[in-house]
C-alpha positions in Angstrom: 89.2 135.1 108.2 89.3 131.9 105.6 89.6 134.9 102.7 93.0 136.2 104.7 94.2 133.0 105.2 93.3 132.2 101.1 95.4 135.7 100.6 98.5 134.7 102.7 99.1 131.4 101.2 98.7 132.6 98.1 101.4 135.2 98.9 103.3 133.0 100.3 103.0 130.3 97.2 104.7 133.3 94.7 107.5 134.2 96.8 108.5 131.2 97.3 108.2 130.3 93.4 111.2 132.1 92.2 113.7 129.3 92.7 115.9 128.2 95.6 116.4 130.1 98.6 118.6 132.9 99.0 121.3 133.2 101.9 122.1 135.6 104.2 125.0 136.3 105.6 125.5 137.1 109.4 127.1 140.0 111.3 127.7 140.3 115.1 126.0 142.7 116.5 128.0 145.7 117.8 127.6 148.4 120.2 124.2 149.9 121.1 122.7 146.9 119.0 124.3 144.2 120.9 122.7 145.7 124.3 119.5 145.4 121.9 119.5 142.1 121.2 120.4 141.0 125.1 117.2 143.0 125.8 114.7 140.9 123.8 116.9 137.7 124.7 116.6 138.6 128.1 112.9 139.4 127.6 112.0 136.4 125.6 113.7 134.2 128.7 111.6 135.5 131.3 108.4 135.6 129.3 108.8 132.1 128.3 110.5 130.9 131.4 108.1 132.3 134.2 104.7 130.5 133.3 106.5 127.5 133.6 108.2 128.3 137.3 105.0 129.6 138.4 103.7 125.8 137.1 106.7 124.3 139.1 106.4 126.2 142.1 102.5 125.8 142.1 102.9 121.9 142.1 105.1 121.9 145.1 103.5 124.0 146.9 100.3 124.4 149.4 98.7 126.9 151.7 101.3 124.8 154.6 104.2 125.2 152.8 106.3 122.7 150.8 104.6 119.4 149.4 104.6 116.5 147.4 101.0 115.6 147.9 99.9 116.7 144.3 102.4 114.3 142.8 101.3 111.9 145.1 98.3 111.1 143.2 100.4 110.2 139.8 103.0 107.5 142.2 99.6 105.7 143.5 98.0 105.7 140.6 95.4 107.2 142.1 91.8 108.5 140.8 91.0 111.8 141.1 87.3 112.0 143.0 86.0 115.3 142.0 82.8 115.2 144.3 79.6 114.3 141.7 82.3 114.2 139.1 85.1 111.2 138.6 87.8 113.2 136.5 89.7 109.7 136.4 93.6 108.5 136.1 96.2 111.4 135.5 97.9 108.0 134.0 95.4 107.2 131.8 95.3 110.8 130.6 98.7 111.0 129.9 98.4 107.6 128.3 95.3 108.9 125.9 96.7 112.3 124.9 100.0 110.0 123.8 98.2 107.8 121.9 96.0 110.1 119.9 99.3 112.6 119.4 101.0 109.3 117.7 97.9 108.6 115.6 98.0 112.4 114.4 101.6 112.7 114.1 101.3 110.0 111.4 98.1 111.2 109.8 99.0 115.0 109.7 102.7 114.4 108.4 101.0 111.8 105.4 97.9 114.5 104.2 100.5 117.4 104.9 103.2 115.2 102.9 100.8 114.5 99.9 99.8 117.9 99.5 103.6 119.5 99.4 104.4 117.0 96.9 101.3 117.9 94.6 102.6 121.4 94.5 105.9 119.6 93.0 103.8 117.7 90.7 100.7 119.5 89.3 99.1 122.6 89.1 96.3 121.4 90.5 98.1 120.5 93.1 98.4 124.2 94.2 94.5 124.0 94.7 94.9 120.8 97.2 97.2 122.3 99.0 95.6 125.6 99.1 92.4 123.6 100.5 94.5 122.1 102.9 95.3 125.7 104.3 91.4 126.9 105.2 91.7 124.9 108.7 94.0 127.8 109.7 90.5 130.2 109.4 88.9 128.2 111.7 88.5 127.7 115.1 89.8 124.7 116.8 85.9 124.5 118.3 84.2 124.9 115.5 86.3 121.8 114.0 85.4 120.1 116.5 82.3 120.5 116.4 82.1 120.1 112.6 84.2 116.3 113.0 81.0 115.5 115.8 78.5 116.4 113.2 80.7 114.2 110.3 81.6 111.3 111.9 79.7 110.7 115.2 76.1 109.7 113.5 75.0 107.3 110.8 75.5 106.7 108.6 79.7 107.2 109.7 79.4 106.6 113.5 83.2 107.2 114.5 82.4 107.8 118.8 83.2 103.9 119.8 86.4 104.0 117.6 88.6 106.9 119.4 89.3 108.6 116.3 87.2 111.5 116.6 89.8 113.7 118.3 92.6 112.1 116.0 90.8 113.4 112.6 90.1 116.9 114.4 93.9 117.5 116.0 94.6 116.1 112.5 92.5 119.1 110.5 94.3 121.0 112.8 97.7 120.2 112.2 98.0 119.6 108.2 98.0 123.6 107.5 100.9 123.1 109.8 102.6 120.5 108.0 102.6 121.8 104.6 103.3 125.1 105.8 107.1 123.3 107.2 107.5 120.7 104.4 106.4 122.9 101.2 108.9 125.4 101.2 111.9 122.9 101.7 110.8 120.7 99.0 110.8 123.6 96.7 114.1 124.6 97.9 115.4 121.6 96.7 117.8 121.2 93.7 115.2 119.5 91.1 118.3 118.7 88.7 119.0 116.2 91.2 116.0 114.3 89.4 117.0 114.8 86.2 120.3 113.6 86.6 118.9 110.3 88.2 116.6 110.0 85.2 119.5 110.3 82.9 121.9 107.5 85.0 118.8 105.4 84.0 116.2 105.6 86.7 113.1 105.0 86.8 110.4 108.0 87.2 109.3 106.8 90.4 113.4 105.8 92.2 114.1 109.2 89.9 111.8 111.7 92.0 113.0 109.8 95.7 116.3 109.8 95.0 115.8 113.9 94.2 113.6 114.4 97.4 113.8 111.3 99.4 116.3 112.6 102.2 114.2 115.9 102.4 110.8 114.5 102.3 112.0 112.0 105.0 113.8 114.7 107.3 110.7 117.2 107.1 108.1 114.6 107.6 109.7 113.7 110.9 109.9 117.3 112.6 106.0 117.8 110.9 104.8 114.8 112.0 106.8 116.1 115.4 104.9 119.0 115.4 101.1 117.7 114.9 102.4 115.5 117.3 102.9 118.8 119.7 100.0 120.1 118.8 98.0 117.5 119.8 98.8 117.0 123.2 97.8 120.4 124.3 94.5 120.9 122.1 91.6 121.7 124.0 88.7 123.3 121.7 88.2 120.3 119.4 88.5 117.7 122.1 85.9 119.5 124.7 83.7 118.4 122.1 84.8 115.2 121.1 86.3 113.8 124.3 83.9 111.4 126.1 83.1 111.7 129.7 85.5 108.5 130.6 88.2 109.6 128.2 89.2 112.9 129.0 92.8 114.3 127.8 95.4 115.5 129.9 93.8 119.7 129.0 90.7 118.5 129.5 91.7 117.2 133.4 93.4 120.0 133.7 90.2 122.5 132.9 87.5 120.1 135.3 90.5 120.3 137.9 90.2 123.9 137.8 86.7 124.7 137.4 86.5 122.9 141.1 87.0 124.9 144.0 89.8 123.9 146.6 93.5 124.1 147.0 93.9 120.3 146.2 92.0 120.7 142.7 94.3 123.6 141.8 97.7 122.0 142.9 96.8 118.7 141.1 95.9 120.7 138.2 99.7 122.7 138.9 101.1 118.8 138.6 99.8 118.2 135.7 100.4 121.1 133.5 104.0 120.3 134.2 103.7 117.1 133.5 102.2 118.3 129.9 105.2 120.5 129.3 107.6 117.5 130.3 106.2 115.4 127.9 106.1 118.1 125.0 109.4 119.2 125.5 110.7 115.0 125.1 108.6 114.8 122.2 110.1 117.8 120.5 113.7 116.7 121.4 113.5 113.7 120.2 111.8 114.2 116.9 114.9 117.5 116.5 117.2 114.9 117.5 115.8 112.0 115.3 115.6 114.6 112.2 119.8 115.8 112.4 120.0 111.8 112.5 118.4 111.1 109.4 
């Protein structure tokens, strides 16, 4: 798998050497292909739509017929009593998975950042970001399991800091990051910097000035993106997530593995709950990004 994924970037580094990207231009679809595309729009709709009404519908519903009692538990601020097991807060779930998705938002989107701008810079920069790519070969478990080994014994004892599931969503979401920001730095005009060096600009104000507004739009919807990714990660953080600190998947998966319509409905609540708060987070970092 890592020797595919070595092969695809690779791939992917050449065809995207040949200079700036070339555009297309687009044609309305007419007749039979028109019907076509409706099809797979139609398609994509439902596929995409009906998990996330069976969520809905599951939440507000129980064997008796309409209720609120699932959501009742997150406007008490309840905790959860899962017979010999106390799954906790939904709150201070939701409040966890937030806070480690900010810390690997910011530490994807600077790694991922670095290594696009090596390519830019060097050629062994190529190799960095290459090495960046290998997490995509790997299961999410296995780095888990791998950051537990790395960081949560002596002599670097990371478990009483919180960032063991930070560094591991991180691993996770850098191949993403340079995998957004690489190809639109090299789509940018590189005279740019040369035409700041020659008005009398430093190297340094030079090279920002060429990829400043890129860099800083592409960082956003990366760092977006880890961001994302994070909150609904579940194989690295079943092994990293203490027993008093679950995330909001890892409630969701004790929720489930317990019998009872309750369990399951709660469960329902807070899958949508999950999707509510990816779907802001995405919004707001597409909104923030057309800002900037």
């Amino acid at each position: 798998v890592v020797g595919s994924v070595l092969w695809w970037a690779a791939r992917t580094r050449n065809a995207m050497s040949g200079g700036a990207l070339r555009t297309f231009r687009l044609r309305r679809p007419l007749g039979s292909s028109r019907w076509a595309v409706g099809i797979v729009v139609a398609a994509t709709v439902v596929i995409v739509l009906a998990p996330v009404s069976s969520l809905v519908w599951s939440s507000v519903r129980s064997s008796s017929g309409f209720t609120m009692s699932w959501w009742a538990i997150f406007a008490g601020f309840e905790t959860i009593d899962a017979g010999s097991t106390r799954i906790g807060s939904p709150l201070s779930a939701m409040a966890r998975s937030l806070s480690f998705a900010l810390v690997t938002g910011i530490v994807a989107a600077a790694i991922g950042g670095l290594a696009a701008m090596s390519v830019l810079a060097h050629r062994l920069g190529r190799a960095f970001a290459l090495a960046t790519v290998l997490p995509l070969g790997i299961s999410a478990a296995t780095l888990g399991l791998g950051t537990m080994l790395a960081y949560g014994r002596p002599p670097v004892d990371l478990r009483a800091t919180g960032l063991l599931i930070p560094i591991a969503h991180a691993l996770i979401a850098v191949p993403l990051v340079v995998a957004v920001a690489t190809p639109t730095l090299r789509s940018t005009d590189s005279r740019l910097v040369t035409v700041a060096a020659t008005l009398g600009a430093r190297p340094s104000r030079a090279w920002w000035t060429g990829y400043g507004p890129t860099l800083r739009t592409v960082m956003i919807a990366a760092g977006g993106l880890a961001c994302a990714v994070s909150l609904g990660e579940f194989g690295a953080a079943s092994f990293l997530a203490r027993a008093d600190g679950p995330t909001v998947p890892l409630v969701i998966a004790r929720l489930l593995g317990r019998p009872g319509e309750a369990s399951f409905g709660v469960a329902a609540a807070m899958a949508v709950v999950l999707v509510v708060m990816t779907t802001t987070l995405v919004a707001a970092v597409d909104r923030g990004g057309r800002r900037s």
